[in-house]
Residue, then its C-alpha position, 0 to 999 in steps of 0.5 A: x500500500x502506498x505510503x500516502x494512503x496509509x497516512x489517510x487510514x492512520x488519521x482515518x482511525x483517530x478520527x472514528x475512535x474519537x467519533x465512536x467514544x463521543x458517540x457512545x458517551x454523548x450522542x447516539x448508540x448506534x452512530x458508536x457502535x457504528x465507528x467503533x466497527x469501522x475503527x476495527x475495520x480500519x485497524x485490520x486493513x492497516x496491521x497487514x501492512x506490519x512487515x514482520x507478525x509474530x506468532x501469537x499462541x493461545x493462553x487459556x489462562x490470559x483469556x479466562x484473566x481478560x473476561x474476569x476484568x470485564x466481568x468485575x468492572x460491569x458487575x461492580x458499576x452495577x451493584x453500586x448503581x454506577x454508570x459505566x464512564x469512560x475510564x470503565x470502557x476502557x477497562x473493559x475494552x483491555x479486558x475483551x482485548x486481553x482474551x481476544x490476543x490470548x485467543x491465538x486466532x487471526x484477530x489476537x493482533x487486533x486484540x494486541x493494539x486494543x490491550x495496548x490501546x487501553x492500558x496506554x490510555x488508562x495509564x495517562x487518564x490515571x496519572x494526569x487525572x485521578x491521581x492529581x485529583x486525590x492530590x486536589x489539583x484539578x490538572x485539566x480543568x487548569x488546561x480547559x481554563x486557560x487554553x479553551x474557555x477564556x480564548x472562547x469567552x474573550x473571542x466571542x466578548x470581542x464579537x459583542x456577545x455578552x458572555x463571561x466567566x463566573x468561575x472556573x468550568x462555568x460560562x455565563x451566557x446572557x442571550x435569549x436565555x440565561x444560562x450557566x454553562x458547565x465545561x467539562x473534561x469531553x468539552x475541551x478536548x481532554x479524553x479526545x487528546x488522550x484517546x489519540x496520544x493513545x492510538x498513535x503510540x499502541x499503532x507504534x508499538x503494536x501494527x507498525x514502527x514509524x520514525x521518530x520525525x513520522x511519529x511526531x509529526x502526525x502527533x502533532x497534526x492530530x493534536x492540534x486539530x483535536x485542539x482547534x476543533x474543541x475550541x471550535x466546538x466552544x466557541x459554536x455551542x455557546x454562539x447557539x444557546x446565545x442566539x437560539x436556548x439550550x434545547x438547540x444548544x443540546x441538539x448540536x452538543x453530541x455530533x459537531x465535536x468530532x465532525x469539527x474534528x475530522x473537517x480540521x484533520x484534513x486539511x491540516x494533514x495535507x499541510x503539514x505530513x506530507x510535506 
């Protein structure tokens, strides 16, 4: 496969893992399921590009470990009357993934990238996230603060709109309606920067080595895209309870931010990875 096409397929799957968590999380079901099939499709197409496979055999114990993780974490959210967020998905997925790379069939290499996948996430999520927040440092909201809400709430004051900040995660917007507007962690980009810091480092280690200036360059275009679509994504919903209430504000909250996502993504890929 030519090198250019398996640049496209790479920035391909970031953007339907990103779209398939939005989607289950905050939109429709079957949109997410949807991705989260394609991402799958994706992958595969992708890891038989890998030059060398290893032989993978089989561990019954590995996949028995695998279905106890998932078991455990489903059973435990459901007798404490718990909703399964983000951090249980991905539990979940690197219990599923450890039985599929335990199974020794032909998809124990998707299995591989997913147990990967997850546990790199999970290490980032618990060390930037749960950690600093037992400490009491609330390490993302200081990023969304400063990176994503006071640019949204300076660029719309500078529009005329009367918005502002009444404390930190909150935007108060004086329009139609009156409204407090809550930004949390999906809102700015976190678990979206982390699922694709995620994906490319498993792709690296699991389907194919890239060079290190490979690596860092579509790191980079991933990042910034994820970046400027969340502020986009601010910026719009905002412009949209201003003008129109919450209901329309809400209609539009589940899809824009990975469609904002992929229409960035584009464009900026072409600029700056095949150069």
């Amino acid at each position: 496969m030519p090198k250019l096409n398996i640049n496209i397929l790479l920035l391909l799957l970031a953007v339907l893992v990103v779209s398939s968590f939005i989607e289950l999380a905050y939109g429709s079901i079957y949109l997410g399921v949807l991705f989260l099939i394609l991402s799958g499709v994706c992958l595969v197409i992708l890891s038989k590009e890998t030059p060398v496979k290893s032989e993978i055999k089989k561990s019954p114990l590995l996949m028995i470990f695998g279905i106890l993780i998932v078991i455990a974490d489903i059973s435990y959210n459901y007798l404490t009357h718990f909703e399964i967020q983000t951090f249980d998905s991905m539990i979940i997925l690197f219990g599923f993934s450890l039985f599929l790379f335990a199974s020794g069939t032909r998809y124990a290499e998707l299995g591989k990238f997913g147990a990967y996948f997850s546990a790199v996430f999970l290490v980032f999520f618990t060390s930037l996230f749960i950690i600093p927040e037992k400490l009491d440092v609330t390490l993302p909201y200081y990023y969304g603060h400063y990176c994503v809400t006071l640019p949204a709430v300076l660029i719309l004051s500078s529009l005329g709109l009367n918005v502002k900040i009444p404390e930190v995660r909150l935007i108060e917007v004086l329009g139609v309606q009156n409204l407090i507007l809550k930004i949390d962690l999906a809102c700015f980009g976190w678990y979206s920067m982390l699922l694709i810091v995620s994906m490319l480092i498993s792709y690296n280690l699991t389907i194919q080595r890239m060079k290190r200036r490979k690596f860092l360059k579509i790191l980079l275009v991933m990042l910034i895209a994820c970046y400027l679509a969340n502020l986009l994504r601010v910026l719009i919903l905002v412009v949209v309870a201003y003008y129109y209430g919450l209901d329309a504000m809400m209609i539009a909250h589940s899809h824009i931010g990975w469609i904002l996502f992929a229409a960035l993504l584009i464009p900026l890929s072409h600029l700056i990875i095949q150069k």
